[in-house]
N, CA, C and O of each residue as an XYZ file, in Angstrom:
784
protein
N     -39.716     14.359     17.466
C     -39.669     12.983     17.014
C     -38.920     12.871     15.683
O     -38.054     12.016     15.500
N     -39.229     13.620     14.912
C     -38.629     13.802     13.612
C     -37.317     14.083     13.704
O     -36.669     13.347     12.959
N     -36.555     14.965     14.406
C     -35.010     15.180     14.873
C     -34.516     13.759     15.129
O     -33.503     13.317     14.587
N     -35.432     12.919     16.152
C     -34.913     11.817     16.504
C     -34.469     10.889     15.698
O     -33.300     10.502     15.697
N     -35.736     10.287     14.645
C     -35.669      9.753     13.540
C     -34.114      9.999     12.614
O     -33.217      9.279     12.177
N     -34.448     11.474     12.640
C     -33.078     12.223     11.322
C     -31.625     11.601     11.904
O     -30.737     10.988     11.311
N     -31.775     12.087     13.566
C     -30.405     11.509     14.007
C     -29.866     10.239     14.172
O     -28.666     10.000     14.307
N     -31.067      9.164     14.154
C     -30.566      7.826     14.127
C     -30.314      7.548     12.623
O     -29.420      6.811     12.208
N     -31.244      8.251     11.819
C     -30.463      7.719     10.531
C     -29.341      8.387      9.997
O     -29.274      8.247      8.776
N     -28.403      9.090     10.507
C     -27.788      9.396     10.506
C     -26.365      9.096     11.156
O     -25.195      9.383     10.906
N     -27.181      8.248     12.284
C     -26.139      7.178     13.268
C     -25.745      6.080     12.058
O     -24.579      5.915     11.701
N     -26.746      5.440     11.547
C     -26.888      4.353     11.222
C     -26.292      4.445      9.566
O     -26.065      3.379      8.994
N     -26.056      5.746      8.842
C     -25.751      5.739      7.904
C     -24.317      6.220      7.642
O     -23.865      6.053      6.509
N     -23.306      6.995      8.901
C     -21.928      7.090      9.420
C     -21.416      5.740      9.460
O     -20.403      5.379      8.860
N     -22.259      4.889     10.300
C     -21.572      3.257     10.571
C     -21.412      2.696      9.524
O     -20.360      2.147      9.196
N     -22.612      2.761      8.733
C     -22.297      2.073      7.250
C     -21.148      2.614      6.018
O     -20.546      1.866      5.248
N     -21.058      3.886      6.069
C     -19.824      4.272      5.762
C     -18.867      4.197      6.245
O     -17.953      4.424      5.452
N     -18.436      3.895      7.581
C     -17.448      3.921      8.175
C     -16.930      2.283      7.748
O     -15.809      1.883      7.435
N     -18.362      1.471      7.890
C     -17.775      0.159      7.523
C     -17.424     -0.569      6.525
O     -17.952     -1.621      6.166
N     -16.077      0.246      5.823
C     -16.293     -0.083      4.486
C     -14.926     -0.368      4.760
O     -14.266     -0.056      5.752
N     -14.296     -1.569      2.838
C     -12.730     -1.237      3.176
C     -12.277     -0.574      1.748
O     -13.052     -0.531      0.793
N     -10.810     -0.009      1.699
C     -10.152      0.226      0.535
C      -9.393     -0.921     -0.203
O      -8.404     -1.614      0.037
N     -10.354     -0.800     -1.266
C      -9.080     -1.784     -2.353
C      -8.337     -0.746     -2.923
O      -8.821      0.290     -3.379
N      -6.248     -1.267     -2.866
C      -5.744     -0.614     -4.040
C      -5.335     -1.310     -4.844
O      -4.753     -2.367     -4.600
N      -5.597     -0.781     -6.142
C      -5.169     -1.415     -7.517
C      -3.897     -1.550     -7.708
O      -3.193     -0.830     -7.000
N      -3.256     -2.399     -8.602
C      -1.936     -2.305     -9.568
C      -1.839     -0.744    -10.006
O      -0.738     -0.197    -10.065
N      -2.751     -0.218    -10.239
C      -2.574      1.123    -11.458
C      -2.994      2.648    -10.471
O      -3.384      3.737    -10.893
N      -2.815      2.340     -9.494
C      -2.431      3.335     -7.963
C      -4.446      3.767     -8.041
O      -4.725      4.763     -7.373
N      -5.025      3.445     -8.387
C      -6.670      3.754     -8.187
C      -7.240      3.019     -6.973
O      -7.141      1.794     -7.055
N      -7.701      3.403     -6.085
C      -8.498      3.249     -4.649
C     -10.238      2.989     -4.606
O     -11.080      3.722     -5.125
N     -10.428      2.021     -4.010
C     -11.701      2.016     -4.527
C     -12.220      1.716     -3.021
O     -11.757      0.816     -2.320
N     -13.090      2.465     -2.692
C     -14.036      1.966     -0.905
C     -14.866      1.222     -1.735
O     -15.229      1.548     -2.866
N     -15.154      0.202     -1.123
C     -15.734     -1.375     -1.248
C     -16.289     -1.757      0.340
O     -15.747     -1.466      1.407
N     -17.348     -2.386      0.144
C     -17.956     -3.532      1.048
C     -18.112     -4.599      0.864
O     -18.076     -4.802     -0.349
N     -18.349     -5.841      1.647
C     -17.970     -7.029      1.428
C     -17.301     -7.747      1.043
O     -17.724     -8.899      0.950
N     -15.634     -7.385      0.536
C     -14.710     -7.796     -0.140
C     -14.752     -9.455      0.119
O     -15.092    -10.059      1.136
N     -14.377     -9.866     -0.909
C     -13.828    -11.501     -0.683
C     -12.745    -11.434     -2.004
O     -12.877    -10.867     -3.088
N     -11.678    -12.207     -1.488
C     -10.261    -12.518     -1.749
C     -10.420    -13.967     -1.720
O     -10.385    -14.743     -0.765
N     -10.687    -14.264     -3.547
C      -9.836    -15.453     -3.674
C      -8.294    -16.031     -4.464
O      -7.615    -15.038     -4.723
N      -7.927    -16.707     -4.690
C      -7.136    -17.060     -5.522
C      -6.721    -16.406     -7.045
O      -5.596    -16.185     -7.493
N      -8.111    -16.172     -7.693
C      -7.739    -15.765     -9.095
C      -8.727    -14.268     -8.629
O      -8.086    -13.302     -9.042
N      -9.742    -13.894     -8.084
C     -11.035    -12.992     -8.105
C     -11.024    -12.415     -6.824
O     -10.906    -13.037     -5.768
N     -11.134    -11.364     -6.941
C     -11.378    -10.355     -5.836
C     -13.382     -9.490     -6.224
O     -13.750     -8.621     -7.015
N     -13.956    -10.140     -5.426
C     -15.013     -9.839     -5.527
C     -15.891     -8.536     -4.415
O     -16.205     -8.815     -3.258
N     -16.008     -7.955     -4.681
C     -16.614     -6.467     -4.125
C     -17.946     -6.242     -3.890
O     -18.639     -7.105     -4.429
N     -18.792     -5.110     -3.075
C     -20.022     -4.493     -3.663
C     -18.810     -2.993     -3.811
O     -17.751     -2.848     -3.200
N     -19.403     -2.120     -4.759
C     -18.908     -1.093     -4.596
C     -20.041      0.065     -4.009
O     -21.121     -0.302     -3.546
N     -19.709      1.273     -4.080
C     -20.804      2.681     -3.520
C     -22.263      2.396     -3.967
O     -23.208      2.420     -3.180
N     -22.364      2.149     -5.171
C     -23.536      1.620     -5.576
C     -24.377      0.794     -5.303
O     -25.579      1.002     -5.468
N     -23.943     -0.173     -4.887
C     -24.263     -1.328     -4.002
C     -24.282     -2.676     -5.518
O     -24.871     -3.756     -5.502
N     -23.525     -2.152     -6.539
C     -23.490     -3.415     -7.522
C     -21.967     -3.870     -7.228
O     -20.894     -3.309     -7.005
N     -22.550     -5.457     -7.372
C     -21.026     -6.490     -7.212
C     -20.615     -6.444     -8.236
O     -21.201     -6.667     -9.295
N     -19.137     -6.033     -7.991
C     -18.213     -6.234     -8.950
C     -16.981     -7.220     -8.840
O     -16.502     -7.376     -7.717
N     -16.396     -7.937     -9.970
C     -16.072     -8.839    -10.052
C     -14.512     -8.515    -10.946
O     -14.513     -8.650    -12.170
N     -13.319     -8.116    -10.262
C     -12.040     -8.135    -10.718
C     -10.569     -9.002    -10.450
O     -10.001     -9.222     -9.381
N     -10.245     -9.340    -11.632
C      -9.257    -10.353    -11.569
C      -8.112     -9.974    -10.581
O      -7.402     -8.972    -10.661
N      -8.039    -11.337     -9.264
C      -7.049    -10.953     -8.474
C      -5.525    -10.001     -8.733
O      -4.920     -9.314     -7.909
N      -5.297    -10.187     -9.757
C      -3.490     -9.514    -10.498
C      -3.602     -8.062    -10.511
O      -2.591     -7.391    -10.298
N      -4.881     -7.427    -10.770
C      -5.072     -6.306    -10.712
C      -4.770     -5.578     -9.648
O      -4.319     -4.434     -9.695
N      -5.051     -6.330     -8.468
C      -4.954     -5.823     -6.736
C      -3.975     -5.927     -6.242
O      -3.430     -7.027     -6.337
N      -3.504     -5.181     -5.719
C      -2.143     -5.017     -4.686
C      -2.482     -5.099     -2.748
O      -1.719     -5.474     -1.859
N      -3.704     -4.658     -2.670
C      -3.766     -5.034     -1.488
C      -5.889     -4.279     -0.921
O      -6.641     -3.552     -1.571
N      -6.031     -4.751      0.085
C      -7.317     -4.903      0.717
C      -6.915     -3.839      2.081
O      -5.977     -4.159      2.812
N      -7.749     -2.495      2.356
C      -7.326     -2.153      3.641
C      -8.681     -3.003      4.387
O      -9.454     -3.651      3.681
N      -8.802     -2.937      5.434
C      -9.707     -3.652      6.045
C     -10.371     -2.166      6.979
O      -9.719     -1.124      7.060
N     -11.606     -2.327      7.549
C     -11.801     -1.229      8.493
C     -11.161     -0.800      9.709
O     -11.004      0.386     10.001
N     -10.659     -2.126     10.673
C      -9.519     -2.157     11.518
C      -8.400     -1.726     11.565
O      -7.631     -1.633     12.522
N      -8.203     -1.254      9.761
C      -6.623     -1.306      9.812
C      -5.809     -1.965      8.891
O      -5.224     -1.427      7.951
N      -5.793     -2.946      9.139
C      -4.963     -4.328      8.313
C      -5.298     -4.311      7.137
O      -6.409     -4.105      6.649
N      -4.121     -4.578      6.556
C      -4.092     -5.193      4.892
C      -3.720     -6.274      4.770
O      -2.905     -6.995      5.344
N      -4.476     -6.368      3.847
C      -4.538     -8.126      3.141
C      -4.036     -7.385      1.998
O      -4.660     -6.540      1.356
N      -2.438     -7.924      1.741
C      -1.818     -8.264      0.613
C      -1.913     -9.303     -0.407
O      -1.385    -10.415     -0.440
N      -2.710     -8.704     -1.254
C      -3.329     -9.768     -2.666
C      -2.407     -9.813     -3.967
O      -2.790    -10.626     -4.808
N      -1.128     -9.001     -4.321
C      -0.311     -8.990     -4.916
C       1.126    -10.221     -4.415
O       1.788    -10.489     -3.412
N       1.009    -10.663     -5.862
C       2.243    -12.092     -5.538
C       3.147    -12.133     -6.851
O       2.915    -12.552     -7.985
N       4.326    -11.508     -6.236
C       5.784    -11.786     -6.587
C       5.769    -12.868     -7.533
O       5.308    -13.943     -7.151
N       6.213    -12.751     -8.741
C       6.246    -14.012     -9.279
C       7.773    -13.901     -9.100
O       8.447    -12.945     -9.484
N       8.492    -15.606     -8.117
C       9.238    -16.101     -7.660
C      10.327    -16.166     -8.671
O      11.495    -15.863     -8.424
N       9.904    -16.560     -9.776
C      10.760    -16.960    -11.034
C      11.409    -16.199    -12.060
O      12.344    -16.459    -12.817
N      10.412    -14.824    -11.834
C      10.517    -13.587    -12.943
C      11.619    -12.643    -11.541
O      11.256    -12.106    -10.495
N      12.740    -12.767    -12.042
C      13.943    -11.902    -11.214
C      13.665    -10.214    -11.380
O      14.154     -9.301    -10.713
N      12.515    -10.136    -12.734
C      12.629     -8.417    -12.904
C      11.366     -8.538    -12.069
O      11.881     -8.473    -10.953
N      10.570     -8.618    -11.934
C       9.277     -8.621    -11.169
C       9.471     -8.066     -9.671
O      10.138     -8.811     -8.953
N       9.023     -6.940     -9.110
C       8.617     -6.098     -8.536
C       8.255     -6.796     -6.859
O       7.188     -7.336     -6.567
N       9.464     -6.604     -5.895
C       8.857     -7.323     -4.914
C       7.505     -6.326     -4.135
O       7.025     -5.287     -4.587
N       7.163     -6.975     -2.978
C       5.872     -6.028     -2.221
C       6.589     -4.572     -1.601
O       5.703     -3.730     -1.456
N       7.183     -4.346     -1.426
C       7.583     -3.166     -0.989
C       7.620     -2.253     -2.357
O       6.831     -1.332     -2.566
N       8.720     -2.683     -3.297
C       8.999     -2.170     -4.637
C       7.962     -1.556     -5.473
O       7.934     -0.449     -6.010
N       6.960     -2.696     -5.465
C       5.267     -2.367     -6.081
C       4.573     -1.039     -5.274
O       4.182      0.063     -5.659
N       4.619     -1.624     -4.142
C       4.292     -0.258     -2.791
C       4.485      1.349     -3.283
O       3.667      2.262     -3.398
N       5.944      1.275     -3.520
C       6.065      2.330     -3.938
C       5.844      2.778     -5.624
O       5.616      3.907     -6.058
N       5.995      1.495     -6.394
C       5.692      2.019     -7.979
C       4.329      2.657     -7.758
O       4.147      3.700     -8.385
N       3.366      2.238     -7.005
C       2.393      2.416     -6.904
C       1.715      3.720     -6.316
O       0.668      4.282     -6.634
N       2.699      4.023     -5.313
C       2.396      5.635     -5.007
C       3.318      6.591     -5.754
O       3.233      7.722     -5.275
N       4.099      6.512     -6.687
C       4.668      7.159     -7.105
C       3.613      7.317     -9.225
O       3.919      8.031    -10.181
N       2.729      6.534     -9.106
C       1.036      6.504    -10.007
C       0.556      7.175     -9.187
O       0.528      8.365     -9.503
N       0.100      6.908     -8.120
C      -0.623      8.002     -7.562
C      -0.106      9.467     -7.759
O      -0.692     10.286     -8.466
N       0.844      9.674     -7.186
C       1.086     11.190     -7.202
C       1.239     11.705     -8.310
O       1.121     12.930     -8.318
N       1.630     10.846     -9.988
C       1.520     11.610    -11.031
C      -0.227     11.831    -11.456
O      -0.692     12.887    -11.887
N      -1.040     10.514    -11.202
C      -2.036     11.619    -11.002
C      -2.432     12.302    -10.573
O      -3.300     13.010    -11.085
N      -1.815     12.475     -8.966
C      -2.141     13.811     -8.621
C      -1.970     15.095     -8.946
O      -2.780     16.020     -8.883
N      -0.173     15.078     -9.515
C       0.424     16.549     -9.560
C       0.715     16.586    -11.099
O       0.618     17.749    -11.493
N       1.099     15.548    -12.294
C       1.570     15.737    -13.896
C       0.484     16.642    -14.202
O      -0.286     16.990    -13.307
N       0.361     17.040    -15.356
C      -0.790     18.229    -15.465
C      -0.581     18.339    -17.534
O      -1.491     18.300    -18.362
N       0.820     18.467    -17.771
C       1.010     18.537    -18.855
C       0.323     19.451    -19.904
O       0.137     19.004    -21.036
N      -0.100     20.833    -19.549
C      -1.105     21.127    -20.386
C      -0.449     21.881    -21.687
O      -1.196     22.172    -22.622
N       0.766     22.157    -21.739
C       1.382     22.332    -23.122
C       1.363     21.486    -23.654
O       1.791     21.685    -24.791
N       0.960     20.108    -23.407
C       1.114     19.226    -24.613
C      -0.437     18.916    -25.202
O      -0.841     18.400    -26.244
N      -1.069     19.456    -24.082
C      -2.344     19.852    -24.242
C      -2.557     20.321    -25.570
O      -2.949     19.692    -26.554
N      -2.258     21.452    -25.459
C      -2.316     22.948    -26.325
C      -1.531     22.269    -27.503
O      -2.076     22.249    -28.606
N      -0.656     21.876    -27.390
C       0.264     21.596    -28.636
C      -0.513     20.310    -29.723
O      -0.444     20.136    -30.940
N      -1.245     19.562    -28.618
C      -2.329     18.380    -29.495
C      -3.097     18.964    -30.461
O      -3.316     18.791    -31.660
N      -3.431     19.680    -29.622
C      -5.293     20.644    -30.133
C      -4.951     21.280    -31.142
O      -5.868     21.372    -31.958
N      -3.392     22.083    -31.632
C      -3.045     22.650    -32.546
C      -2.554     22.176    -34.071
O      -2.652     22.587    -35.227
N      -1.613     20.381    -32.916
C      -1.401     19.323    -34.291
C      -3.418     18.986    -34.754
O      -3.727     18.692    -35.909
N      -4.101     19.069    -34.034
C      -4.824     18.224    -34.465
C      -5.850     19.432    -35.534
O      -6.607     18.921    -36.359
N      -5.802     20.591    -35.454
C      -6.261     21.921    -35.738
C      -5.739     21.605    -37.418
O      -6.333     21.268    -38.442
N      -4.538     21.864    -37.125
C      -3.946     21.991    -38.395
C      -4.134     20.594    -39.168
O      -4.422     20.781    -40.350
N      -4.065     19.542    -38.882
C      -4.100     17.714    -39.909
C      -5.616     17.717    -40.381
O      -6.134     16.828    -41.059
N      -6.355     19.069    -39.827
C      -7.988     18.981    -40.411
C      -8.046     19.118    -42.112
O      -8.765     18.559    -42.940
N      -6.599     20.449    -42.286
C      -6.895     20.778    -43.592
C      -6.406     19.490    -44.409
O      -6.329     19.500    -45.638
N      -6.100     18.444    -43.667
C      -5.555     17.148    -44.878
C      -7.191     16.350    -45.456
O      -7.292     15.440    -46.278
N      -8.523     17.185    -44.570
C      -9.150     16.091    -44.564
C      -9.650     14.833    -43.640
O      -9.726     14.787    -42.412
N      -9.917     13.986    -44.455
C     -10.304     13.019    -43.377
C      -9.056     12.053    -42.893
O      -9.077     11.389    -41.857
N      -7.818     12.106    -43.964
C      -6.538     11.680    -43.649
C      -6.000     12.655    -42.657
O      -5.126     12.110    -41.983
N      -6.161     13.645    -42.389
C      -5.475     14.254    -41.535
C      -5.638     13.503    -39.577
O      -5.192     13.802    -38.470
N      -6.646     12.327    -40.234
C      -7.349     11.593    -38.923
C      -5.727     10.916    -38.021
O      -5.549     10.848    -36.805
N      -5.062     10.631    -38.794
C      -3.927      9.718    -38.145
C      -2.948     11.259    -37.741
O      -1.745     11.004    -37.696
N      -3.244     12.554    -37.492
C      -2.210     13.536    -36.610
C      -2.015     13.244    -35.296
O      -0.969     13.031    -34.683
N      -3.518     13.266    -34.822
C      -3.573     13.302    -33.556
C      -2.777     11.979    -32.865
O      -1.807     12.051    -32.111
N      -3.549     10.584    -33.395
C      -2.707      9.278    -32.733
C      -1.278      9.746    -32.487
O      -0.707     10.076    -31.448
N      -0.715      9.647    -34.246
C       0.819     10.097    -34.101
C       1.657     10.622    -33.129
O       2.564     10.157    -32.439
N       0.971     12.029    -33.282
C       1.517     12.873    -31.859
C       1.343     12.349    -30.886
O       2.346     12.162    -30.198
N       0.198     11.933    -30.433
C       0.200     11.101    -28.759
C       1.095     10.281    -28.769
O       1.916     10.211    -27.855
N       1.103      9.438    -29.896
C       2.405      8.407    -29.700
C       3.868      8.558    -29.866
O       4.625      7.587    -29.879
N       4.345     10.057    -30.019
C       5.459     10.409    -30.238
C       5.554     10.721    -28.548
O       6.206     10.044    -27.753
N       4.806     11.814    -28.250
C       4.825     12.555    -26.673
C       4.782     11.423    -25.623
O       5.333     11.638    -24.544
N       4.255     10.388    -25.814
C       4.210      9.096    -24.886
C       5.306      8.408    -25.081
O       5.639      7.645    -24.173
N       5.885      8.463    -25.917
C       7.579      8.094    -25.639
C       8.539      8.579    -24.222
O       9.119      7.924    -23.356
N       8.409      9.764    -24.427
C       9.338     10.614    -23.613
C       8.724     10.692    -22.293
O       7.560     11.028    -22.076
N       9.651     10.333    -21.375
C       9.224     10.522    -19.653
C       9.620     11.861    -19.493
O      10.369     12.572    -20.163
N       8.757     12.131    -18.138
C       8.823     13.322    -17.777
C      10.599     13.500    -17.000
O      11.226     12.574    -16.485
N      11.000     14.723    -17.115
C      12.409     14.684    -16.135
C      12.214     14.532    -14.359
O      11.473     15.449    -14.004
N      12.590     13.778    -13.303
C      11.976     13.378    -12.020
C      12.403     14.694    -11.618
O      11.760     15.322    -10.777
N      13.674     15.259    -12.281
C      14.304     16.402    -11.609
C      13.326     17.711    -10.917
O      13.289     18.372     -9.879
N      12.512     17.588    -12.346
C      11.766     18.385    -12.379
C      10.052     18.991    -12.079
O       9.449     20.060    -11.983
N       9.800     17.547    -12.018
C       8.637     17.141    -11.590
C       7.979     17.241    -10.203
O       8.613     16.697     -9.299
N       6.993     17.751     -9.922
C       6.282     18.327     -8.904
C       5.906     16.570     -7.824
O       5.032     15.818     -8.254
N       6.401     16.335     -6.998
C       6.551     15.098     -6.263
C       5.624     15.568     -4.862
O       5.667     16.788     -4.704
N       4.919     14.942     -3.973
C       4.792     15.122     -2.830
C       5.676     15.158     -1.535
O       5.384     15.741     -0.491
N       6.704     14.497     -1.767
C       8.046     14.636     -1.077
C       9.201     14.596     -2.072
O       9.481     14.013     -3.120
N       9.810     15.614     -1.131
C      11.260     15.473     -2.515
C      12.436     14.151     -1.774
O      13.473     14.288     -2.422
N      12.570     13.415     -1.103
C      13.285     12.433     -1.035
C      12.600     11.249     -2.002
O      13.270     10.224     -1.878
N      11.753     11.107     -2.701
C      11.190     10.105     -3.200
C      11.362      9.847     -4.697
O      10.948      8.986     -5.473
N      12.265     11.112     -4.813
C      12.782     11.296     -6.138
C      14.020     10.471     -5.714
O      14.305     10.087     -6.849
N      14.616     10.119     -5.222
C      15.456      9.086     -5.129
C      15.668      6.931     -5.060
O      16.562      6.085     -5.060
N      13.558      7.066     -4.995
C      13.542      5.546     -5.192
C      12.958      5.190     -6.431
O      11.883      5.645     -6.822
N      13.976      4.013     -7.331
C      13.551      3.637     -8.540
C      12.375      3.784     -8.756
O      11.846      4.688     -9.403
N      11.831      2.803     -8.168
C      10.291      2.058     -8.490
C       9.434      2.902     -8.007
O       8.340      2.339     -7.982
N       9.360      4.039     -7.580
C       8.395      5.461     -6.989
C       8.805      6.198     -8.465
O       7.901      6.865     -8.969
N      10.174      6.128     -9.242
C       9.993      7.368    -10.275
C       9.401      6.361    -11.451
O       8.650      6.987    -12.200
N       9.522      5.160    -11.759
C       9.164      4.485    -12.532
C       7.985      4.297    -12.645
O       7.565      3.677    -13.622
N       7.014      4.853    -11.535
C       5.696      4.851    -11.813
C       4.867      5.737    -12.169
O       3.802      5.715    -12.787
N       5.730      6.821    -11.517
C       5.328      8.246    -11.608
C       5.886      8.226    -12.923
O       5.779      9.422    -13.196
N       6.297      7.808    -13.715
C       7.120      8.077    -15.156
C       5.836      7.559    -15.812
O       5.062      8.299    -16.420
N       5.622      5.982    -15.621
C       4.892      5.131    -16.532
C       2.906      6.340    -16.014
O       1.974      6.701    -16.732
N       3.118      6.468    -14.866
C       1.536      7.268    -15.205
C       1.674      8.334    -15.324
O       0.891      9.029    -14.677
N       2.559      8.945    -16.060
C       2.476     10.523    -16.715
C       2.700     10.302    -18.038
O       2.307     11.037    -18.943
N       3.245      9.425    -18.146
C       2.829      9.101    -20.247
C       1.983      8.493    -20.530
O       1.586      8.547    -21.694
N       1.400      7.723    -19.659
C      -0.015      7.619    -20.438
C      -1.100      8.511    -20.099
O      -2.180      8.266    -20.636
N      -0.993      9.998    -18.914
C      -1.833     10.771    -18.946
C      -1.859     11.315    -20.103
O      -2.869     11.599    -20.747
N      -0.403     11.529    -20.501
C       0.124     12.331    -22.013
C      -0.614     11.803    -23.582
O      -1.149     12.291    -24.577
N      -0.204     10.418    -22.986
C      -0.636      9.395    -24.401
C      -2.285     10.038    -24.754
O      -2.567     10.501    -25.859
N      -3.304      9.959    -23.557
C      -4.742      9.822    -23.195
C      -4.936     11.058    -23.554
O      -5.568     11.278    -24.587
N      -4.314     12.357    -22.593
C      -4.955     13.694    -22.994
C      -4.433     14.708    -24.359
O      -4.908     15.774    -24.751
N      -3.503     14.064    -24.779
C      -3.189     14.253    -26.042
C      -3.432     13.934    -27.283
O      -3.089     14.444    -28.350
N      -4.435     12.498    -26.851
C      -5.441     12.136    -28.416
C      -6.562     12.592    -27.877
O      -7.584     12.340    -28.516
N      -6.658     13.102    -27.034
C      -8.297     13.756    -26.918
C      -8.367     15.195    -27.447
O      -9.226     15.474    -28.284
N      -7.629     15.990    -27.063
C      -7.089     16.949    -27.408
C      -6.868     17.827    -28.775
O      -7.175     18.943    -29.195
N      -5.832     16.135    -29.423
C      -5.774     16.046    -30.829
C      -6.851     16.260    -31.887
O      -7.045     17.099    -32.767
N      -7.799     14.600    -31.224
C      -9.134     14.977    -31.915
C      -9.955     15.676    -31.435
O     -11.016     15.069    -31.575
N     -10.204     16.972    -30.746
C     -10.554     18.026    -30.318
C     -10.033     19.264    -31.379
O     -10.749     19.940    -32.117
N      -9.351     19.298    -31.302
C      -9.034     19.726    -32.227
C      -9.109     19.779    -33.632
O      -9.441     20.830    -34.182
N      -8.806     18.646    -34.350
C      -9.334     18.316    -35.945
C     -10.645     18.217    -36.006
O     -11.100     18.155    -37.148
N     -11.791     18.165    -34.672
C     -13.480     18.206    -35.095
C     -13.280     20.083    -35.018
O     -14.069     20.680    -35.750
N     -12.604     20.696    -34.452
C     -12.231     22.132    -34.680
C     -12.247     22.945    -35.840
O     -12.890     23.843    -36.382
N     -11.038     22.074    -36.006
C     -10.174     22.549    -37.436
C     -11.590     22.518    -38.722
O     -12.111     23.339    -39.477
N     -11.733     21.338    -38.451
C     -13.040     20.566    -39.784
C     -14.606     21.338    -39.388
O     -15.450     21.358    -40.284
N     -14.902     21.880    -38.201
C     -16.366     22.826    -38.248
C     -15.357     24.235    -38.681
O     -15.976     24.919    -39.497
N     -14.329     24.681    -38.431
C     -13.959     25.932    -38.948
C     -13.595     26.103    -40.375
O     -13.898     27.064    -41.082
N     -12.856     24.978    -40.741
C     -12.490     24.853    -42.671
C     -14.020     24.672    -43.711
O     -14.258     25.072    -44.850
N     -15.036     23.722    -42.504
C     -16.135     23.684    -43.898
C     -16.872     24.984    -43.708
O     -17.196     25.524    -44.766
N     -17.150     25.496    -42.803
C     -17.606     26.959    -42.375
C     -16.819     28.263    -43.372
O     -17.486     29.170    -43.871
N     -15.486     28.160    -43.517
C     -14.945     29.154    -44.063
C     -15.173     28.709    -45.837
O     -15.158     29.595    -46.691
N     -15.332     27.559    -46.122
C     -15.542     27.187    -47.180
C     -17.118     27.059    -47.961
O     -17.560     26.801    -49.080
N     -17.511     27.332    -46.920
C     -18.942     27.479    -47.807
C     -18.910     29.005    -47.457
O     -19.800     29.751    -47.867
């Protein structure tokens, strides 16, 4: 009886996962959702948790549904000529994805932790190393040439390297002030340590 029990809830808790849909974001992040509703300005959710969440339509690029189908919630602004049609976005958007999948950057890693090592001995001014550096290294895009892609023809569409560009400098920007100040709380338990 107890097997029985286990296996229906187990029926019953596949279906409920199964019946879910994917939202994808503007910023290539995927989210399984239930109950989606699509309005005008709000895209309203339950998420895994089962708490409703409540995000501004502009954010969303599209709704998978369980069937299949997408509901395209991203809109072209008509007037703005640089603005990103639905295909264009499509791909800026997986080309975010795959730099979070594959950028990694960990020399700049190492190179934070060391600016931020060394701006300890300034003190508590040595606080503005770390920003700095992130904001120097977040300048510079990665080379596409060179960059670890999931397909190599995709290094040939703008708006796939332009995204993969724009989300590998701000992995850079992000893990390089963490890093930084990882470093100068380093630097500052090793300088007052050697100093007393």
């Amino acid at each position: 009886m107890r097997i029985l029990f286990f296996c229906l809830f187990l029926f019953v808790f596949s279906c409920e996962v199964l019946a879910q849909d994917t939202i994808a974001f503007i910023n290539g992040k995927q989210v399984i959702a239930d109950s989606v509703q699509v309005s005008d300005y709000y895209v309203d959710y339950r998420s895994a948790s089962g708490k409703l969440k409540h995000v501004d339509a502009y954010r969303v690029f599209s709704v998978k549904q369980i069937d299949g189908t997408e509901k395209i919630v991203f809109r072209p602004d008509p007037n703005d000529s640089m603005d990103f049609s639905i295909d264009q976005m499509r791909w800026f958007i997986k080309g975010e994805q795959d730099a979070d999948r594959y950028y990694r950057g960990h020399g700049i890693k190492v190179a934070a932790f060391g600016i931020g090592a060394f701006s300890s001995m300034l003190g508590w001014f040595g606080l503005a190393g770390p920003p700095i550096f992130s904001t120097m290294v977040g300048s510079f895009s990665p080379n596409m040439e060179k960059a670890k892609v999931s397909d190599e023809s995709y290094r040939r569409i703008p708006e796939y390297c332009e995204g993969y560009q724009r989300k590998s400098r701000d992995k850079k920007i992000r893990n390089s002030f963490l890093a930084g100040m990882a470093g100068f709380a380093a630097g500052i338990i090793v300088f007052s340590t050697v100093i007393k």
